[in-house]
C-alpha positions in Angstrom: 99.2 83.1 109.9 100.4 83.5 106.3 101.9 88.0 105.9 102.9 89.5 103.3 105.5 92.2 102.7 104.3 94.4 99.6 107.0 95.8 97.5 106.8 98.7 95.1 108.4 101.3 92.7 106.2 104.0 93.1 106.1 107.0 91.2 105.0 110.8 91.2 101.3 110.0 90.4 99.3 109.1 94.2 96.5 107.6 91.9 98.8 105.5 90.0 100.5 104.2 92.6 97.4 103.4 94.9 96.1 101.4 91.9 99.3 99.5 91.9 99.1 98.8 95.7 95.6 97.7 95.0 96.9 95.2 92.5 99.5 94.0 94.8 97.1 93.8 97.8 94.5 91.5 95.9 97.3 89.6 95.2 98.1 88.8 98.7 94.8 88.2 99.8 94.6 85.7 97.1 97.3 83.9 98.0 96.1 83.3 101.6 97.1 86.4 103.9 95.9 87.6 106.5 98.1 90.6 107.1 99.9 92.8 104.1 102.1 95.7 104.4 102.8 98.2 101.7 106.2 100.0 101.8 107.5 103.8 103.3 105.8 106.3 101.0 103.8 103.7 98.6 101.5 106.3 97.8 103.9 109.6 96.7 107.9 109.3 95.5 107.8 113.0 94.6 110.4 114.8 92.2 111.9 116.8 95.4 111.5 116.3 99.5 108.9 119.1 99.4 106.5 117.1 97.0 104.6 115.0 99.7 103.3 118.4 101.3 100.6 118.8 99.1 99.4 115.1 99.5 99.3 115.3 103.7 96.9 114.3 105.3 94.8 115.4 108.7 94.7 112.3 111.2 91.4 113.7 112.9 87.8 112.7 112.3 86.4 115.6 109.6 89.8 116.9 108.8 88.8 117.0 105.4 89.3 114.8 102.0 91.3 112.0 102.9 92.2 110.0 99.8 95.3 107.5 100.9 93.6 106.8 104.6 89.9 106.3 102.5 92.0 103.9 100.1 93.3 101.9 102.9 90.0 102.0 104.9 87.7 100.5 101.9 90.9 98.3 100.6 90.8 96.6 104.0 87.2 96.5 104.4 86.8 95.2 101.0 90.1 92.5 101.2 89.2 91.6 104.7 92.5 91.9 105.4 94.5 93.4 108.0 96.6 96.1 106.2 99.4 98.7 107.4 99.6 101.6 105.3 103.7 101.7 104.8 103.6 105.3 105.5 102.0 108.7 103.9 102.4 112.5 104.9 100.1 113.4 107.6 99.6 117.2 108.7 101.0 118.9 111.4 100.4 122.8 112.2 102.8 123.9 110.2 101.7 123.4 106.5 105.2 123.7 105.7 106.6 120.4 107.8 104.3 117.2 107.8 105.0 113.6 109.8 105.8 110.3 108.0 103.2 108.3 109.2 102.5 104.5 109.5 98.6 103.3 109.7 97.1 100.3 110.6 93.4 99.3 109.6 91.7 96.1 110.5 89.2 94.1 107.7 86.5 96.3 109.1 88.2 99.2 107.6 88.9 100.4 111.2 92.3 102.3 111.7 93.7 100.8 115.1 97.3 102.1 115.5 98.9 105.0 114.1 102.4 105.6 114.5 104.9 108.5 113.2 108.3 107.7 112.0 110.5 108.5 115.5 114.2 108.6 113.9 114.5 110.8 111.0 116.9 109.7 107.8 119.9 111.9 107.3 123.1 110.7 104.8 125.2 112.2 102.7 127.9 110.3 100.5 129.0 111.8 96.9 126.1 113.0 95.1 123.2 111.6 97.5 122.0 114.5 100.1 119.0 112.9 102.5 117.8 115.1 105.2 114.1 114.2 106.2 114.6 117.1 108.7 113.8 119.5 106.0 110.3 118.5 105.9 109.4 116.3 108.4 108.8 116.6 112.4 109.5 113.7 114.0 107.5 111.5 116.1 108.3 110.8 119.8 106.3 107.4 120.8 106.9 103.6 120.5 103.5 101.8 119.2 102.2 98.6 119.6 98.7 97.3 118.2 96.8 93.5 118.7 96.2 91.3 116.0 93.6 88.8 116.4 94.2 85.9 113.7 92.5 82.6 112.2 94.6 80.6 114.1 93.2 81.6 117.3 96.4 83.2 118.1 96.8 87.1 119.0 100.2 88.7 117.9 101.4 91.5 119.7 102.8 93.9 116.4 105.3 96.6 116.9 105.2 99.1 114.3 108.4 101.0 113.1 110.0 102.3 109.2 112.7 102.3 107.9 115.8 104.5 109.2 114.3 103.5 112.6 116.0 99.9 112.1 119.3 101.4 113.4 117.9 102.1 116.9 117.7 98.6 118.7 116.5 100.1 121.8 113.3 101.4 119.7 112.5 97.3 119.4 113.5 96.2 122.9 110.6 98.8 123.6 107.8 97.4 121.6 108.3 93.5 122.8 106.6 92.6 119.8 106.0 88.8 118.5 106.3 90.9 115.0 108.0 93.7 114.2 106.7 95.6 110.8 109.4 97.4 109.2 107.9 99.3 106.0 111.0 101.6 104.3 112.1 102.7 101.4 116.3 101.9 101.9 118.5 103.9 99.7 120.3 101.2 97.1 123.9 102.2 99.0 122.5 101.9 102.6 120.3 98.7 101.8 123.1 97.1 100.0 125.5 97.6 103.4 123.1 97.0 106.1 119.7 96.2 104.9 119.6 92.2 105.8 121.9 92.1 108.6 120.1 95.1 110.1 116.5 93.1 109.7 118.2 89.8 111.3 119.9 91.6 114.2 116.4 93.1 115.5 114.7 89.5 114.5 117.4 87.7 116.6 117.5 89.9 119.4 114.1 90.2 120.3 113.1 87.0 119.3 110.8 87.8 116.9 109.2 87.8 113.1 110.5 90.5 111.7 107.9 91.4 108.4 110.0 94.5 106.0 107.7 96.0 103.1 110.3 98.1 101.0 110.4 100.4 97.9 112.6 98.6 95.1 114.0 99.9 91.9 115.0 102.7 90.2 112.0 105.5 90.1 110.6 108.4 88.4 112.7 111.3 90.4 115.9 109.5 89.9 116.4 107.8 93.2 117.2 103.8 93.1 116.1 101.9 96.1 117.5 98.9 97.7 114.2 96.7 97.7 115.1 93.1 99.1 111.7 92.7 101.0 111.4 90.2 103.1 110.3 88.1 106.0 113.0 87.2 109.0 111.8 84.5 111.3 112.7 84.7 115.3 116.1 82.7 114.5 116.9 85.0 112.2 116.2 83.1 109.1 114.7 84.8 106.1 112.1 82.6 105.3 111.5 85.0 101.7 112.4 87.8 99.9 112.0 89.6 96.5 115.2 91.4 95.1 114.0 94.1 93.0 110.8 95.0 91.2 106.9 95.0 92.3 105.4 92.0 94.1 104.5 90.1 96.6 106.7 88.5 99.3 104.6 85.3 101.7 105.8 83.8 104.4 104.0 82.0 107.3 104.1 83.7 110.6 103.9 81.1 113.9 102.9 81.1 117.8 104.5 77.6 117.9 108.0 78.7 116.2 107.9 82.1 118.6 107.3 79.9 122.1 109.8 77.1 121.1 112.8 79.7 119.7 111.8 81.5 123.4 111.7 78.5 125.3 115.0 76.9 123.7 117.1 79.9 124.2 115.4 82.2 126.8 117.7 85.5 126.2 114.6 87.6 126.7 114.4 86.7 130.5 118.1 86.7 130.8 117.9 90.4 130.5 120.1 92.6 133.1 120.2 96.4 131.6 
C-alpha cells in the first residue's frame, strides 16, 4: 500500500490553507496512495494560541457549520482516498478551551476514528513560551481504527500527534502495524529529537511509522522543524522532505511487517 505524509506551512487564512491541502492531496492520490495524512493544525497557524477558538468545531451530528470536517469528508469522498485530518480545534463546553483533534475519513467520506491529542506540548527555552494548556483540554483515550487496502491486506492504524511521540507507553498501547504521527515540531525540538524520536517508536513496536509535519517558517513567526517522513518497522526512513510543502511516498508492507516480527520476535518477548 503506497502512504503519503502531507507537509505544509500553513498560514492564518483556514480557506487558504485548505486549498493548499487540497493541492497536496490530489497530488498524492495521483501518485498512487491510498492513505494521505495532512499535518497538526493544517487548517489554522493563528497569530496567538487563542486564534484556533473561533475555528472549533462540534464533533456531533447537527452541531452546526462544519467547514474543516465537510472539507475532509467531500476531499475523501471525491479522492477516494483514505485521509486523516492532521488535527483541527474541536469544541468542548467551555467556549474558552477546545481539543486538538485528529480525524480519520474513509473514500466514502465516512469519519471512522476520532482521536484527541492525549499529551499536551509545554516548553520554554529563551524566547519560545509553548503551553497548549492555555487553550486546550486534553484527551484521555488511545485510538485505533482498520484500514482495509488494495492489497487485500487490513492494517491495524494507531493514531497519535505530535508531542505525544515522547510517551512510548502511548504506542505499546495501540499495537499498531502503523502508527500516524501528524505534528507540527518546533524547529529546536525537531532538530534534537524529531528522527530518533520517530525511529525509536518504529523500532520498538515493530512497526511503520507514517509523520505528516508543518515545515517552515510561517505567517505568526514560528519556524517549524518539518522533516516528514516515513520510518519502516526496522527503523529505516524509507523518505522524507526537509522543509517546504509537498508530498512525501513511501510503500507500506504486510510482508516486511511479518518477516521484521518473525526475524526478531521482541513483541512476544515482552515481560512488563
Amino acid at each position: 500500500m503506497k502512504v503519503a505524509a502531507i507537509q505544509m506551512v500553513s498560514g492564518t487564512d483556514v480557506a487558504r490553507n485548505l486549498a493548499a491541502a487540497q493541492g497536496l492531496l490530489e497530488q498524492a492520490v495521483a501518485a498512487g496512495a491510498e492513505l494521505a495524512v495532512l499535518p497538526e493544525y493544517f487548517c489554522i497557524m493563528g497569530m496567538k494560541d487563542t486564534d484556533k477558538l473561533q475555528w472549533q468545531e462540534g464533533r456531533e451530528a447537527g452541531a452546526g457549520k462544519r467547514p474543516i470536517q465537510e472539507f475532509l469528508s467531500e476531499s475523501a469522498r471525491r479522492l477516494g482516498l483514505w485521509i486523516v485530518g492532521g488535527t483541527l480545534p474541536t469544541a468542548t463546553a467551555d467556549p474558552q478551551r477546545a481539543r486538538n483533534t485528529s480525524l480519520a475519513f474513509n473514500p466514502a467520506g465516512e469519519c471512522v476514528a476520532h482521536y484527541d491529542k492525549i499529551h499536551l506540548f509545554r516548553f520554554a527555552q529563551g524566547r519560545e513560551d509553548y503551553d497548549e494548556t492555555r487553550v486546550l483540554d486534553a484527551g484521555a483515550s488511545p485510538v485505533c481504527f482498520n484500514l482495509p487496502s488494495r492489497d487485500g491486506h487490513v492494517y491495524r492504524v494507531g493514531m497519535s500527534i505530535c508531542y505525544d511521540l515522547r510517551f512510548p507507553e502511548l504506542y505499546r498501547a495501540l499495537a499498531s502495524d502503523l502508527l500516524l504521527v501528524p505534528s507540527a515540531f518546533t524547529h529546536t525540538t525537531g532538530q534534537a529529537h524529531w528522527e530518533v524520536l520517530l525511529r525509536a517508536r518504529a523500532i520498538e513496536n515493530m512497526a511503520y511509522v507514517l509523520a505528516a509535519a508543518q515545515g517552515g517558517t510561517h505567517e505568526n513567526g514560528r519556524t517549524t522543524w518539518g522533516h516528514s517522513m516515513v520510518v519502516d518497522p526496522w527503523g529505516e526512513v524509507l523518505a522524507q522532505q526537509p522543509t517546504g510543502a509537498g508530498v512525501v511516498l513511501a510503500e507500506v508492507s504486510p510482508a516486511r511487517l511479518q518477516d521484521t516480527r518473525r526475524r526478531l520476535p521482541a513483541l512476544s518477548h515482552r515481560v512488563l
